[in-house]
Backbone as a ProteinNet text record, in pm:
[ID]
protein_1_A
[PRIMARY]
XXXXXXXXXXXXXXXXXXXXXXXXXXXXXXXXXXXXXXXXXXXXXXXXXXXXXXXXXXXXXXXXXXXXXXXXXXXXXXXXXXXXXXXXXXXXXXXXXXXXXXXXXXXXXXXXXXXXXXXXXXXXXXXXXXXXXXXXXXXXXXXXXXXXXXXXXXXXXXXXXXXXXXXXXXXXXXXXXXXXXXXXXXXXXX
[TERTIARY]
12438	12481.7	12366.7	12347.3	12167.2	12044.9	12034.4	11963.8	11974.4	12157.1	12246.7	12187.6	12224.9	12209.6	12073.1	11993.1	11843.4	11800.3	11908.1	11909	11847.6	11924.6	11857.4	12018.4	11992.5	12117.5	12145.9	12059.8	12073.9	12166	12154.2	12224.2	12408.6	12429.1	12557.1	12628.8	12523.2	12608.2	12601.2	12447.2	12524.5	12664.3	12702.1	12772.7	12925.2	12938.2	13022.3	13062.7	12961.1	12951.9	12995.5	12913.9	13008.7	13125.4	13149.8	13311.7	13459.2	13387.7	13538.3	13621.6	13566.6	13695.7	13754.3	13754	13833.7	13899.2	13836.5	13925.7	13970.4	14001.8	14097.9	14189.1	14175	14298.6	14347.7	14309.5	14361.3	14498.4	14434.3	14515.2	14606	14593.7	14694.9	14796.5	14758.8	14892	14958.4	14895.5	14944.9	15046.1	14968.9	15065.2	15170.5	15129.5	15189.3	15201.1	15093.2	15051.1	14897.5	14876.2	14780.3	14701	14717.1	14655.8	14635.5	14755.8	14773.1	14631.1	14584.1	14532.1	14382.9	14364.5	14247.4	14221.2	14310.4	14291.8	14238.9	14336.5	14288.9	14149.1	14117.6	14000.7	13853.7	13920.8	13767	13790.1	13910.6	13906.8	13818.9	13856	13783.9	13635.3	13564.4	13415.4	13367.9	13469.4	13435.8	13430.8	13474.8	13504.7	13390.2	13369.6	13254.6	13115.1	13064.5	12988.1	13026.6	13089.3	13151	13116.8	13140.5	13170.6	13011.4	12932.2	12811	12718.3	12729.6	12665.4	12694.3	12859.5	12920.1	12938.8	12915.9	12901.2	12804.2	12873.6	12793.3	12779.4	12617.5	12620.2	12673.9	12755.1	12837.2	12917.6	12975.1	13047.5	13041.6	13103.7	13031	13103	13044.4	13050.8	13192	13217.1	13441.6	13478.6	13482.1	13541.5	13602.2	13490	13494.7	13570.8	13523.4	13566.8	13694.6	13759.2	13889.8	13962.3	13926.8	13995.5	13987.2	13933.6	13967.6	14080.6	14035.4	14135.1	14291.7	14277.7	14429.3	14497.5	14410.1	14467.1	14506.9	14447.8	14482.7	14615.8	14603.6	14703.1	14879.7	14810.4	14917.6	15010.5	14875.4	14918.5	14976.3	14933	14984.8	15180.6	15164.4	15318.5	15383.3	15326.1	15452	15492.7	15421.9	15406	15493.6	15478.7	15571.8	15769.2	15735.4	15849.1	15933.3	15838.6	15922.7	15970.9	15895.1	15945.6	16072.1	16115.9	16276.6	16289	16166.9	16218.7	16067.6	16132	16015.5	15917.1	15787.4	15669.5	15663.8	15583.7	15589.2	15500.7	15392.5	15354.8	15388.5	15503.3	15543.9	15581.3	15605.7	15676.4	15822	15812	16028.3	16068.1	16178.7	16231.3	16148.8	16090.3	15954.5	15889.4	15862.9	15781.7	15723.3	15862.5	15800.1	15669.3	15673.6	15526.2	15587.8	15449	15495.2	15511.1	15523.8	15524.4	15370.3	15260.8	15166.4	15126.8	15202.2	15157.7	15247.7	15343.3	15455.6	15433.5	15301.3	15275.5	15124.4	15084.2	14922.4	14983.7	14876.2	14823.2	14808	14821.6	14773	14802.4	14709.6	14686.1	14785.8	14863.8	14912.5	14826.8	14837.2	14745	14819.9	14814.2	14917	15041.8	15063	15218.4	15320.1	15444	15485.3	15585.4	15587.9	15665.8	15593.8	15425.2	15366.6	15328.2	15345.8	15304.8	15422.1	15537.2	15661.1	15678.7	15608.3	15640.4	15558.9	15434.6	15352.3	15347.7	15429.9	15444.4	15594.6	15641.9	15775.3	15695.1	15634.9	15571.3	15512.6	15392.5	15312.7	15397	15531.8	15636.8	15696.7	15725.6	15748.2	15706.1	15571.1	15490.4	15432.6	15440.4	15392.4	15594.3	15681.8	15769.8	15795.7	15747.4	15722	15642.9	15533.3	15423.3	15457.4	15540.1	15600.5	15691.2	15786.2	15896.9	15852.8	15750.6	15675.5	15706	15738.3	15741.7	15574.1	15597	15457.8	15363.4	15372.9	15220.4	15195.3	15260.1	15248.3	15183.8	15208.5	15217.2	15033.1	15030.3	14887.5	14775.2	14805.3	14740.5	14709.6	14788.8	14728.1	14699.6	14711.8	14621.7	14481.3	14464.7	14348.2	14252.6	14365.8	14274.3	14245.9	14362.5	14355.1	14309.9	14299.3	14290.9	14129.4	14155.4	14033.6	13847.8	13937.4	13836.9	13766.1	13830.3	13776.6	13837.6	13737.2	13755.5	13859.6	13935.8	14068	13963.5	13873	13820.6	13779.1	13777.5	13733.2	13923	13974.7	14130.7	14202.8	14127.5	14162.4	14141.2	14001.6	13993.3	14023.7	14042.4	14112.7	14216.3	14329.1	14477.7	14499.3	14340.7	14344.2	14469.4	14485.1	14611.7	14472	14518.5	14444.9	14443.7	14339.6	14313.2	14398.8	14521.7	14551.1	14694.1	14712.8	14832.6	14804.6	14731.1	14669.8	14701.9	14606.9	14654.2	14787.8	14858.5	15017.1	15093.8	15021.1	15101.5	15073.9	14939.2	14904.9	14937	15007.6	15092.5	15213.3	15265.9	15396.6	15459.3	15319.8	15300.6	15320.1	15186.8	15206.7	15351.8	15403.5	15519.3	15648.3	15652.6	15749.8	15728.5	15594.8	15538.5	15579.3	15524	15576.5	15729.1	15808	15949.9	16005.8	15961.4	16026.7	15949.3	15850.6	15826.6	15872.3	15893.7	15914.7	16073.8	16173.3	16295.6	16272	16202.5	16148	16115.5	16065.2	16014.7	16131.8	16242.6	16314.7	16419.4	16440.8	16515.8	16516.3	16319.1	16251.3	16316.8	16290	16332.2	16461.7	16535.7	16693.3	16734.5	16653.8	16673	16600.6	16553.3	16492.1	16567.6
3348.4	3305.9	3240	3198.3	3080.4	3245.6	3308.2	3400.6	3462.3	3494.3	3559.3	3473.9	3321.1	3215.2	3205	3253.1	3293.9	3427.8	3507.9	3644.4	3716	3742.8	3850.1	3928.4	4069.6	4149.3	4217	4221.5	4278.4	4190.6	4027.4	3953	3968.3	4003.1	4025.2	4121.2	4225	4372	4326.6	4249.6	4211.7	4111.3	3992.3	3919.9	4027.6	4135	4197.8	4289.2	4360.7	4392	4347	4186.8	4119.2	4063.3	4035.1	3975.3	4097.8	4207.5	4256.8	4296	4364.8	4378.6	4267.6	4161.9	4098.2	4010.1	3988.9	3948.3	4047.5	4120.1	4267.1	4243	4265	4235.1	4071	4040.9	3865	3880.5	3949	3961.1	4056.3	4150.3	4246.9	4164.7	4133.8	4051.9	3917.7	3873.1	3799.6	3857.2	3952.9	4057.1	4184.5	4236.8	4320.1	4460.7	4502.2	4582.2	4643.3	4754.1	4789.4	4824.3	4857.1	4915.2	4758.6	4655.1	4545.3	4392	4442.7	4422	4425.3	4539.2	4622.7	4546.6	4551.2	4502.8	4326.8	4266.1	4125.1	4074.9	4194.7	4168.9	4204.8	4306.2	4297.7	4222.9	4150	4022.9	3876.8	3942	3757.9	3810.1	3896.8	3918.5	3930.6	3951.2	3941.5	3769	3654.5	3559.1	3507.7	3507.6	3494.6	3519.9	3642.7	3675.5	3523.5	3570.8	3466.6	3301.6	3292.9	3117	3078.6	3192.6	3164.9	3063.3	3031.5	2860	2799.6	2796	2623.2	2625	2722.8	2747.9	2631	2502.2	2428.4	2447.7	2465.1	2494.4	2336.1	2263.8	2111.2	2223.1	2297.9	2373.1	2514.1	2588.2	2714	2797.6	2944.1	3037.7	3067.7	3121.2	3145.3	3071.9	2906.9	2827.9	2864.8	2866.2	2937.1	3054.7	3167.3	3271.8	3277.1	3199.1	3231.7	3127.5	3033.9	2988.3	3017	3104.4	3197.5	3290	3380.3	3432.9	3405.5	3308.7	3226.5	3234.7	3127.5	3110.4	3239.5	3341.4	3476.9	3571.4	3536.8	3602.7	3489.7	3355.4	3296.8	3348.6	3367.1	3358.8	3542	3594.1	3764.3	3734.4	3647.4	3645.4	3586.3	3480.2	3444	3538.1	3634.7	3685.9	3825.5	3817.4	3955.9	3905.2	3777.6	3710.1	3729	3708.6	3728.7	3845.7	3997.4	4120.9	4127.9	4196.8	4244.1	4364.1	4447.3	4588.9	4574.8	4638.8	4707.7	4762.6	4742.2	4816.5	4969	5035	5222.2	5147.4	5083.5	5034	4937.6	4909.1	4813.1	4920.9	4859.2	4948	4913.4	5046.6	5072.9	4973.8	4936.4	4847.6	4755.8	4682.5	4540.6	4613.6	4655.8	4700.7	4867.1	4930.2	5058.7	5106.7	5221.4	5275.3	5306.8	5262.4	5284.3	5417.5	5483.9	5599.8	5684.3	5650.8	5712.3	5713.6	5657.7	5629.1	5768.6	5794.4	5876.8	6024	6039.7	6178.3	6216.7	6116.4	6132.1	6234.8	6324.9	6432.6	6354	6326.9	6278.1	6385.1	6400.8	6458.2	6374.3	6495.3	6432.8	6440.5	6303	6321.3	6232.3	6295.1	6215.6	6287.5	6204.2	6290.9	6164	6235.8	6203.6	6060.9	6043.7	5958.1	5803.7	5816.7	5690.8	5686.1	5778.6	5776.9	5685.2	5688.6	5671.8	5480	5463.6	5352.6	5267.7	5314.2	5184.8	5165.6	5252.4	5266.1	5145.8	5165.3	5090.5	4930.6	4895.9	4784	4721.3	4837.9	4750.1	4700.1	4761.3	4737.3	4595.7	4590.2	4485	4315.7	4372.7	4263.7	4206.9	4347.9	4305.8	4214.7	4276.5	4206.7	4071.1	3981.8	3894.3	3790.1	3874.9	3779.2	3756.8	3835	3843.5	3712.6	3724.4	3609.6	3488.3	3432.1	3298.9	3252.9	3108.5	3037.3	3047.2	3015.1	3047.9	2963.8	2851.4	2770.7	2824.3	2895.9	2896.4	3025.4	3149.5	3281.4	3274.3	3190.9	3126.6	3075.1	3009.2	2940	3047.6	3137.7	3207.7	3347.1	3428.3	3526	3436.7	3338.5	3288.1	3238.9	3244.5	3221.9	3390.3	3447	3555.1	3715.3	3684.8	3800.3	3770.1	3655.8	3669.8	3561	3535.3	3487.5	3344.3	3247.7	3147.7	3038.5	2915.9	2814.2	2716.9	2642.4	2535.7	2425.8	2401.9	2300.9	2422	2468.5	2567	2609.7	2663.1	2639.3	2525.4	2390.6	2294.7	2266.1	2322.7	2314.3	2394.2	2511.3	2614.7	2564.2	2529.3	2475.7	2330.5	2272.1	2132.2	2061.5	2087.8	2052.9	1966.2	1844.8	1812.2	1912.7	1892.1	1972.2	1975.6	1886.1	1838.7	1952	1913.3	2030.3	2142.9	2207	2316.9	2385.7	2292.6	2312.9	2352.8	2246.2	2241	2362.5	2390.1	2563.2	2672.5	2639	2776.4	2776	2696.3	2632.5	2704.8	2672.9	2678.9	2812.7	2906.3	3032.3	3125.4	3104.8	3136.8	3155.4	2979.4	2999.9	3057.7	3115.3	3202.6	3337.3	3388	3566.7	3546.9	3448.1	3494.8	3537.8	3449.9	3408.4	3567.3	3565.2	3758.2	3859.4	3824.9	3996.4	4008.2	3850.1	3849.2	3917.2	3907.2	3947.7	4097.4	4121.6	4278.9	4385.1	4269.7	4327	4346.5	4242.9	4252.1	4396.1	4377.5	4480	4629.8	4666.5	4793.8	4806	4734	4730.8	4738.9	4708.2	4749.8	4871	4948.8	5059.1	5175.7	5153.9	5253	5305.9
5135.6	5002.4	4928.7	5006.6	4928.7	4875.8	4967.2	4922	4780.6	4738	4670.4	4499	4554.2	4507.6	4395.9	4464.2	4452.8	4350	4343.6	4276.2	4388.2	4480.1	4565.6	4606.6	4507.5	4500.9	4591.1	4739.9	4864.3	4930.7	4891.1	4972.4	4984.6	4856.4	4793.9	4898.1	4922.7	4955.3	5100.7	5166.2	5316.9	5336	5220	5256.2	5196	5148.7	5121.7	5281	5319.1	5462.4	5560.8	5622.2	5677.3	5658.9	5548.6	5557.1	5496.8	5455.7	5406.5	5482.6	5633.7	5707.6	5750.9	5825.7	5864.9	5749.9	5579.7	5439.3	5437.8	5423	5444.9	5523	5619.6	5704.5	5719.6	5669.4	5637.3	5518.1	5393.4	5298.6	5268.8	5359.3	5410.9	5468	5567.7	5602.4	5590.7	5482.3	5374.4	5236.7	5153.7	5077	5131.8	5221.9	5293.9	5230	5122.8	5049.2	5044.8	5088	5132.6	4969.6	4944.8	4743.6	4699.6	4715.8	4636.4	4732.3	4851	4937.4	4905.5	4878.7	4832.1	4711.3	4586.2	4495.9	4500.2	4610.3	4578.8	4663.6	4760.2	4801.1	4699.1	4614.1	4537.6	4403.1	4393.8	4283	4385	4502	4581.8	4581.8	4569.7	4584.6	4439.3	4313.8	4152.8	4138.4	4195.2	4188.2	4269.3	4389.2	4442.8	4321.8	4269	4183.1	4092.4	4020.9	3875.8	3923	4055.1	4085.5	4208.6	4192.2	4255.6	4257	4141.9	4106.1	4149.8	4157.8	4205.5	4358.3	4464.8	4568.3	4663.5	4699.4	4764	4889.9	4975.1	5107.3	5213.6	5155.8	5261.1	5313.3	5256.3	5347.4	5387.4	5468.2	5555.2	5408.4	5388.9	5311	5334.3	5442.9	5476.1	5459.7	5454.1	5410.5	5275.9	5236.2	5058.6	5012.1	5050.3	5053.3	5089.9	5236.9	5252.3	5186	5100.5	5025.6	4914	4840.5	4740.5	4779.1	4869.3	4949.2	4926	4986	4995.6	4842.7	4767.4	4638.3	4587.3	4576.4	4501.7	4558.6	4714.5	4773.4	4753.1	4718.4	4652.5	4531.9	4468.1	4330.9	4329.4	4389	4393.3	4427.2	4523.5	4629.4	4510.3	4456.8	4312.3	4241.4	4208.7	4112.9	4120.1	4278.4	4309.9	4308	4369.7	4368.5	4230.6	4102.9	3992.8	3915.1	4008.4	3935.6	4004.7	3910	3925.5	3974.7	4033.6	4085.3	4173.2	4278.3	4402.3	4387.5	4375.2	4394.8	4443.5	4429.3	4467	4592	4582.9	4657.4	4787.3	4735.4	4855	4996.2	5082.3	5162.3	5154.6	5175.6	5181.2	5301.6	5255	5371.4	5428.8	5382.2	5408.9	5549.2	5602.7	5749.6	5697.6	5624.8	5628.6	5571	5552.7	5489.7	5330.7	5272.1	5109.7	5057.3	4946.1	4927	4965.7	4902.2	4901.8	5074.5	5166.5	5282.4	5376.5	5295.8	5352.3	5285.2	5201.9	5197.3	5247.9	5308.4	5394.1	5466	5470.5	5566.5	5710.8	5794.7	5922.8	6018.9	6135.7	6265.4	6362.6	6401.4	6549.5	6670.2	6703.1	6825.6	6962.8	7124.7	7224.1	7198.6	7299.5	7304.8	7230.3	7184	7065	7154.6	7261.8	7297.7	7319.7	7356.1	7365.4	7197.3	7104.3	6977.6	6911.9	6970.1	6923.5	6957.2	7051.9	7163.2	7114.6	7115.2	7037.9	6906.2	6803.5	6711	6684.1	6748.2	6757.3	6815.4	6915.5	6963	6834.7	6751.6	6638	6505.2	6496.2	6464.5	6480.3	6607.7	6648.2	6622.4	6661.5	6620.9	6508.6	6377.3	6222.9	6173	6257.6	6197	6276.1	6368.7	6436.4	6341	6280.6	6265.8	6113.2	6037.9	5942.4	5935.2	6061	6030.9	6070	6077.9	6133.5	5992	5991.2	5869.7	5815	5663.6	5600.8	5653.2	5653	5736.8	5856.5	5947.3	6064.3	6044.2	5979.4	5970.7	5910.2	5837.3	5756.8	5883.8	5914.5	6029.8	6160.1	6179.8	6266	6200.7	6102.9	6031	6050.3	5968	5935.8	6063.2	6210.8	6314.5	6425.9	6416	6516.1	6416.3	6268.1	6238.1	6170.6	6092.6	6035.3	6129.6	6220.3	6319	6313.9	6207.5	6195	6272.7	6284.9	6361.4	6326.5	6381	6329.4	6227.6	6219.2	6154.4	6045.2	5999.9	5883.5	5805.2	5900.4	5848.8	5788.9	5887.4	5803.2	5629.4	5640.2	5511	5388.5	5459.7	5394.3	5318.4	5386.4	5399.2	5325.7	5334.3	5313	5419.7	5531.8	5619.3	5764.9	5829.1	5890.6	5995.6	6057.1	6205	6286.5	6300.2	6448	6399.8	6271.9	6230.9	6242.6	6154.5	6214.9	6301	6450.2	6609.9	6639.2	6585.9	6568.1	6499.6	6389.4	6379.8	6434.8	6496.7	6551.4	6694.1	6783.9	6874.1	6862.5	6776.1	6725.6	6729.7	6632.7	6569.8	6711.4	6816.3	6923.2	7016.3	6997.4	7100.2	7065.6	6913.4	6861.8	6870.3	6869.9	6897.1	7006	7063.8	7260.3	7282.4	7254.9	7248.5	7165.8	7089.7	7034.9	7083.9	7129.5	7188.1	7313.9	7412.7	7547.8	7524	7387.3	7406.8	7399	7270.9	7275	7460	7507.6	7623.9	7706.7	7724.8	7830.4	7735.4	7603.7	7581.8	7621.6	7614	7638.1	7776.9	7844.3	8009	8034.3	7962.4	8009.5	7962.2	7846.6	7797.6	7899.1	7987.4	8099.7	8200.5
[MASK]
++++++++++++++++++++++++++++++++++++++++++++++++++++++++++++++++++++++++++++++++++++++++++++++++++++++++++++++++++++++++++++++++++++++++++++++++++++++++++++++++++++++++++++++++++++++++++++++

């Protein structure tokens, strides 16, 4: 960022490099809209550009970034909250695939029953991580998806550290608790 800082327009495209997949999948599963996803990730790297000045190095660059992040994927979730009709984009039925997702061309590949199984499992688990209350659901995207440290979340969140710990505790002992039912169900169905 200091380089960036500097006018060096190479720096931009490495700090775009390193961070968009895992802000990608941060704000994916925060919006739960893959197009709407896309979109708020290249409003957080137009904002980055725009807010490059005020970028102080006291704190680490993701700090920053995923608290842009956050705010936008806030302000998206209000915002969806107040339309009165469903997105083409959304997915059907909150888990499903959206329209444009349900006329992809895709290759079958495996046999259609472990295709079926882990398909039903990743299922499982986007609707798990889905029903975590929002701090908790926050607290661990921001630790297991997007890879950052509890003292960097803290500040994200502005929430002390020890809470933090505490949701991502929490977050944990509820995924466990529904997939362990998921699991015993698979097993009685055999």
């Amino acid at each position: 960022m200091l380089r960036f800082q500097r006018g060096e327009v190479t720096a931009f495209a490495e700090l775009v490099h390193r961070h968009k997949i895992p802000l990608f999948n941060f704000v994916l599963r925060q919006i739960g809209s893959r197009p709407a996803a896309e979109d708020t990730v290249q409003e957080v790297f137009l904002r980055v550009v725009q807010n490059a000045g005020e970028f102080k190095h006291e704190a680490r660059f993701t700090t920053w970034l995923y608290t842009i992040a956050r705010h936008l994927c806030i302000d998206h979730l209000r915002k969806m909250a107040l339309r009165n009709h469903d997105s083409l984009e959304q997915p059907r039925g909150h888990e499903g695939p959206t329209l444009g997702e349900q006329t992809e061309d895709r290759a079958v590949s495996g046999s259609v029953e472990r295709a079926a199984t882990s398909e039903e499992l990743r299922l499982r688990i986007v609707r798990a991580v889905e029903s975590l209350p929002d701090e908790q659901r926050e607290v661990f995207l921001l630790r297991e998806v997007a890879n950052l440290p509890f003292k960097e979340i803290s500040e994200i969140t502005s929430t002390p550290e020890n809470t933090v710990k505490s949701r991502m505790r929490y977050a944990l002992e509820r995924l466990q608790e529904m997939l362990t039912e998921y699991e015993e169900m698979a097993r009685s169905l055999r």
